[in-house]
N, C-alpha and C positions, 0 to 999 in steps of 0.2 A: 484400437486407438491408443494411442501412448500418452500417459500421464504426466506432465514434468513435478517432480516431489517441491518442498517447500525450500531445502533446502541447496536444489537445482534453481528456482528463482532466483537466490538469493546472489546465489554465482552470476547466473547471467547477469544480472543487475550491476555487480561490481564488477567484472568482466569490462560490460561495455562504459561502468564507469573510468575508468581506466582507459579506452578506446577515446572514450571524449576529449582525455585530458593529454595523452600522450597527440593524438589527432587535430589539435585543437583549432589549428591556422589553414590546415588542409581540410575539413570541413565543408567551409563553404566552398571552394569549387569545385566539390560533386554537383551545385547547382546552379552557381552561377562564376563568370570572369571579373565580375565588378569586383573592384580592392575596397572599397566604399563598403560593401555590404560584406566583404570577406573582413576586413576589421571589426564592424560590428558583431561578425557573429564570430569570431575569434574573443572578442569583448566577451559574448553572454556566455562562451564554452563553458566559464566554471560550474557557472548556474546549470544550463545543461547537464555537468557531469552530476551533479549533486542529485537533480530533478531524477535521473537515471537513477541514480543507486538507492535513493528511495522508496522510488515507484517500482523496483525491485525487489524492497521490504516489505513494504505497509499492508500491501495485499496480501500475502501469506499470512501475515501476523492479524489483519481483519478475517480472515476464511478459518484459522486457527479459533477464534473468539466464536464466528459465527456457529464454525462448526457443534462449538463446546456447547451451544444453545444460549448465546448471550448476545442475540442481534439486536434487543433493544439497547443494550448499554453500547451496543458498538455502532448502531444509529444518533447515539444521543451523543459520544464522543468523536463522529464526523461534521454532528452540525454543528459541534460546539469548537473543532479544531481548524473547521474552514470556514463556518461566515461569523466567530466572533474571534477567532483570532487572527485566518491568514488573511481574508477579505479584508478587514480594517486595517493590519499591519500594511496588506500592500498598497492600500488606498493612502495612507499616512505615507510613504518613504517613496510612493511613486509622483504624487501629486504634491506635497507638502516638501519636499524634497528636491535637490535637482538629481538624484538618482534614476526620474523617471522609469522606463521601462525594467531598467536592473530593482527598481525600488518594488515594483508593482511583483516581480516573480521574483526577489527575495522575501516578500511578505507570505506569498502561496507555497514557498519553500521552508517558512514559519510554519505556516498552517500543517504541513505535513510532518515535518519534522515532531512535531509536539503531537500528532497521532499516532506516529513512530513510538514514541517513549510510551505517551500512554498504553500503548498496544503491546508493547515489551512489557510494563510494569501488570497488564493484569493477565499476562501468558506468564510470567514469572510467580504471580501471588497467585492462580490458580491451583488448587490442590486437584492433581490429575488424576489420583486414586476415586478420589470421591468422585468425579466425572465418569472416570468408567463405571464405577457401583451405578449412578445413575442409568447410563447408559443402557447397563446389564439389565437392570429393572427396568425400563423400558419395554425391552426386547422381551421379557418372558411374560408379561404383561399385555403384550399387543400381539407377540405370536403363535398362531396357532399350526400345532402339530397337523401334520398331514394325517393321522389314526382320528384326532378331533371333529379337522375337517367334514372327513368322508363320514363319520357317524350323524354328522347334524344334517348331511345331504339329502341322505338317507331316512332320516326322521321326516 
């Protein structure tokens, strides 16, 4: 099975963000003829492209974190980036707002945005030598030699 790297995401992501925005008006009628709804969703394209090239990032840079062994901080920085900042923002600029629907997915586009950084800022501040000594020590620690093995079978 074929793996895509982190920083193959990251291309698709801006790839098809770029696709949204150069596409933007021909979009909607891959599925429908209405001009009604093709202005609309010509309207939300930018939000689309943006929503693309993030959802592009976040997750490499959350699997980066998790990997390192930091899934609680990276738990504690998604509920903190999507229901205290994007869920209220979008509830404020959708409903408090005449933005509406633009209001409601630029607030969820807050929310990610600001997991983005924070997820840059601690793959930046992580010291990745001392992650792998971690790592290293893990490994020698929990693995056992095949010569180990077989003697304690035996016993």
């Amino acid at each position: 099975m074929y793996e895509v790297s982190e920083w193959q995401m990251s291309v698709i992501g801006a790839v098809f963000f770029v696709l949204c925005l150069v596409f933007r008006r021909n979009i909607a009628y891959l599925f429908t003829n209405d001009e009604r709804v093709a202005d609309t969703v010509s309207d939300l394209s930018l939000l689309l492209s943006f929503s693309v090239l993030l959802n592009g990032i976040y997750p490499v840079l959350s699997g980066v974190a998790i990997g390192a062994g930091m899934q609680a901080t990276v738990a504690i920085v998604n509920l903190v980036c999507f229901y205290l900042i994007g869920i209220p923002l979008g509830a404020l600029l959708g409903y408090l707002t005449s933005l509406d629907i633009k209001g409601i997915w630029i607030g969820m586009i807050g929310g990610i945005l600001s997991q983005t950084i924070t997820l840059v800022y601690m793959t930046w501040r992580t010291n990745w030598d001392d992650e792998v000594k971690k790592a290293t020590e893990r490994l020698t620690r929990f693995y056992l030699k095949l010569d180990e093995n077989s003697e304690q079978i035996s016993n």
